[in-house]
N, C-alpha and C positions, 0 to 999 in steps of 0.2 A: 419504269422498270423494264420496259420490251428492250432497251437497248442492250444489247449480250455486254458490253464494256462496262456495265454495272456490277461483275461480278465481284461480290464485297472481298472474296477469299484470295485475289489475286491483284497483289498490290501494284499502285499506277504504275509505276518503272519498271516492273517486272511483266508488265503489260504491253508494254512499248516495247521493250528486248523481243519480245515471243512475236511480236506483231513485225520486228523485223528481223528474226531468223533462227531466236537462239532457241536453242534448247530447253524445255521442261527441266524445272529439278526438281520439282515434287508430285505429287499426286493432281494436287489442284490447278497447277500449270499447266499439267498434262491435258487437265479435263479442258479449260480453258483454251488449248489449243485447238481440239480436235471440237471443240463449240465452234469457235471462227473457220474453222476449214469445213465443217457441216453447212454453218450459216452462209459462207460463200457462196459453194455452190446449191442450196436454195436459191439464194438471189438471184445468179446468175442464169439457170435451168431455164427459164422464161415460160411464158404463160400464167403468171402468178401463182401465188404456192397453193398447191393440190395434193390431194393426198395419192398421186403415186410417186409426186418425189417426195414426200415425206417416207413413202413404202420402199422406195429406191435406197433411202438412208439409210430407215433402221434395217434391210435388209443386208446391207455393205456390213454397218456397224457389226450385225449378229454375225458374220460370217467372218470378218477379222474377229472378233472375241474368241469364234470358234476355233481358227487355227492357231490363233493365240496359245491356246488353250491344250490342242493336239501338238500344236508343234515343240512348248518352249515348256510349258505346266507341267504336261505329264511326264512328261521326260525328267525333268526334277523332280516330281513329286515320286519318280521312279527310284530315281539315285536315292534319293531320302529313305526310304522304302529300304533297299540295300543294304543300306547304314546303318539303319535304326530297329528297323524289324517291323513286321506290318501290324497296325493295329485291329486291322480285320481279320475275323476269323470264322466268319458264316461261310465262304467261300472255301476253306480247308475240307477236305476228305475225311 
């Protein structure tokens, strides 16, 4: 099971495609990608795995989810907001 290419949810061919360039087209792909682009550079980082490249990781990780998150979320969660009317209302005067 250690081998990341066990992932049941991302099928063989669509395995191969991602492993040689394509694009994510669902959620699970996505994850699947961004598994092998972690696991690389683990391997590669050298000195065998420690946990300050494991802290190296999830730090990268939290900090893209973050701008993720300021840059592309809130802003549509903004637009939606506009549209629809907010459902918050502790924050009104």
């Amino acid at each position: 099971m250690g081998n990341l290419i066990q992932m049941p949810y991302t099928k063989q061919e669509r395995r191969g495609a991602l492993l040689a360039g394509a694009k994510p087209q669902d959620a699970g792909e996505l994850n699947f990608a961004i598994t092998v682009l972690v696991d690389t550079y683990l391997k590669v980082k050298g000195g065998g795995l420690r946990y300050a490249h494991l802290n190296e990781v999830i730090g990268a990780m939290d900090c893209a989810k973050l701008e993720l998150y300021r840059r592309v979320s809130a802003l549509y969660e903004d637009k939606k907001i506009a549209e629809s009317g907010d459902v918050y209302k502790c924050n009104e005067s």
